[in-house]
N, C-alpha and C positions, 0 to 999 in steps of 0.2 A: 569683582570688577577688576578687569584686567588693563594695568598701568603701560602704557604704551612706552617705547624707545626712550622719548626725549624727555618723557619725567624720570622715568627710571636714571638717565644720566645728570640730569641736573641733582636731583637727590644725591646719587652718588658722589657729586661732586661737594655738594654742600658740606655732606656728612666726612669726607675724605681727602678736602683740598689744602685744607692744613699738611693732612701729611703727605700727601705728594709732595709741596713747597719744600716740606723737610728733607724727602729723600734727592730732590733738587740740590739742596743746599749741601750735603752731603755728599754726592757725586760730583759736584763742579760749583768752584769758587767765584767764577764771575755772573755775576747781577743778571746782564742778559743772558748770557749761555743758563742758566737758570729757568728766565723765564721760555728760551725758547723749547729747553727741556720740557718745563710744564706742560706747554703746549701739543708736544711729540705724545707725551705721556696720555695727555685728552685725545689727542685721536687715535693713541692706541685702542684705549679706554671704550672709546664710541663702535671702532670697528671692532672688539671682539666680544659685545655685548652681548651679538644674538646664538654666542657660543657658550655664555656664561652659563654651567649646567647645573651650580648650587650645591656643588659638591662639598664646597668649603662657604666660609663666611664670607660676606660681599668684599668683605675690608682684607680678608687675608688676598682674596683676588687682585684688587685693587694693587697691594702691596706687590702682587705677582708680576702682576702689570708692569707698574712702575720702577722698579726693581731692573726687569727683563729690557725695558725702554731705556733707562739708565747705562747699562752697560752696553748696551748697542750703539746709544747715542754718543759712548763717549769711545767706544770703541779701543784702539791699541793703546790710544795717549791715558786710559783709566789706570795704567799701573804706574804710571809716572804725576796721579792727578793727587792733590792732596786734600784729604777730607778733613771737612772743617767743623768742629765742635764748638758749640757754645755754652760759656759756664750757664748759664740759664738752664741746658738742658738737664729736665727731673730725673732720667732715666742713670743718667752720666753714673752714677754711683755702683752700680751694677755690673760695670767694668769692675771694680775694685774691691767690690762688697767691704768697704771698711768706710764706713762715714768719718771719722777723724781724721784717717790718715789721707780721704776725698780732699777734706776741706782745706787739708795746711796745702795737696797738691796742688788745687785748684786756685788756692793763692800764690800759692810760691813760682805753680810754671805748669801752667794750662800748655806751655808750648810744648815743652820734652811729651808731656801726653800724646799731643797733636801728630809731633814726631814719630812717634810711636807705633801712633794709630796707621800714620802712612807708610810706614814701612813695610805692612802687610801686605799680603798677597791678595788679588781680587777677591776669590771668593771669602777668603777671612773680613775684609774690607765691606764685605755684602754682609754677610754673619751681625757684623759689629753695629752695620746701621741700623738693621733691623732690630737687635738687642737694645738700641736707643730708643728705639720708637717703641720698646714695651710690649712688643711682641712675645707668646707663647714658643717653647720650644716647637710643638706642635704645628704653630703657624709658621714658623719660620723654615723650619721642614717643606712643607706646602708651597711654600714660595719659592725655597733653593731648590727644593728638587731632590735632598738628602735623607736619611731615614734619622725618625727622633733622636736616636740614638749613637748615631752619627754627628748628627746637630752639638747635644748635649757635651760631645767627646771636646770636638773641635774647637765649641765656645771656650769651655773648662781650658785647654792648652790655651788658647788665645789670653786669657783671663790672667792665667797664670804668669805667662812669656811677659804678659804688659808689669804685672805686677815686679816681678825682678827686674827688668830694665828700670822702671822708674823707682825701684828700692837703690839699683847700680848710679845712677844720675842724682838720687839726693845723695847715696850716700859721697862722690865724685865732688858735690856743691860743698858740701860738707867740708870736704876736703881741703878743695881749692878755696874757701870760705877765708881762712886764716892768711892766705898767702896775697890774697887779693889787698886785704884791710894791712898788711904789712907793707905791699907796694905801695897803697899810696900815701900810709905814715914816712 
């Protein structure tokens, strides 16, 4: 039995409208620019349906989609946009691969992260949200447009670069830690 246009979309929305929202939230800070993202994202979504050839998984498509709609959407202000994290998110640690040293940063200063995270250049910035949402190097390939191997290079430097800045920033807190508690003794 063959599933026509508008179940096939609703299904896909079902199963993938969480993470659109996220890649929403992700690319742009404000609440409605958001939702009207989401909404650019659904009629992308709708119009390249009947191109959708199943090469890849529906979700990494999706992610394609959405991804491709984001950057469009937000156009030249995206390297000036900042991407916003939330401690909730599961993936978050994967930046870091160190769940201790996650957990004291994510108490101590989810911001310098945040900072961090925006500094980056688009397509790293695209990399990193994907790498949030638990994406495969595989899929993330497929969506960027880059070979695994490329993927896996650029993540790892990213990974890394984050890592030493926010080692540079505590170790800087650290620092300033003593001089702070001295001024206002």
């Amino acid at each position: 039995m063959k599933v026509n246009k508008e179940e096939q979309f609703k299904q896909i929305i079902e199963d993938n409208g969480d993470r659109i929202m996220r890649i929403c939230r992700y690319y742009n800070p404000n609440s409605e620019d958001q939702k009207d993202m989401y909404q650019e994202i659904l009629i992308n979504i709708w119009k390249s349906l009947d191109h959708f050839r199943g090469d890849s998984k529906i979700s990494t498509w999706v992610y394609r989609v959405a991804v491709n709609t984001s950057l469009s959407y937000t156009g030249k202000v995206f390297r000036q946009m900042k991407m916003t994290v939330s401690r909730e998110l599961e993936n978050l640690h994967v930046l870091l691969e160190d769940e201790l040293l996650l957990k004291q940063q994510l108490e101590n200063d989810l911001e310098a992260l945040q900072t961090q995270l925006n500094l980056l250049s688009v397509i790293d910035k695209a990399l990193i949200s994907l790498v949030l949402e638990g994406l495969s190097t595989r899929e993330i390939a497929n969506v960027i447009g880059l070979t695994e191997s490329n993927v896996r290079v650029k993540i790892h430097r990213i990974k890394e670069e984050l890592r030493e800045k926010l080692s540079e920033t505590r170790t800087k807190n650290k620092i300033d830690e003593p001089v702070k508690q001295i001024q206002n003794d």
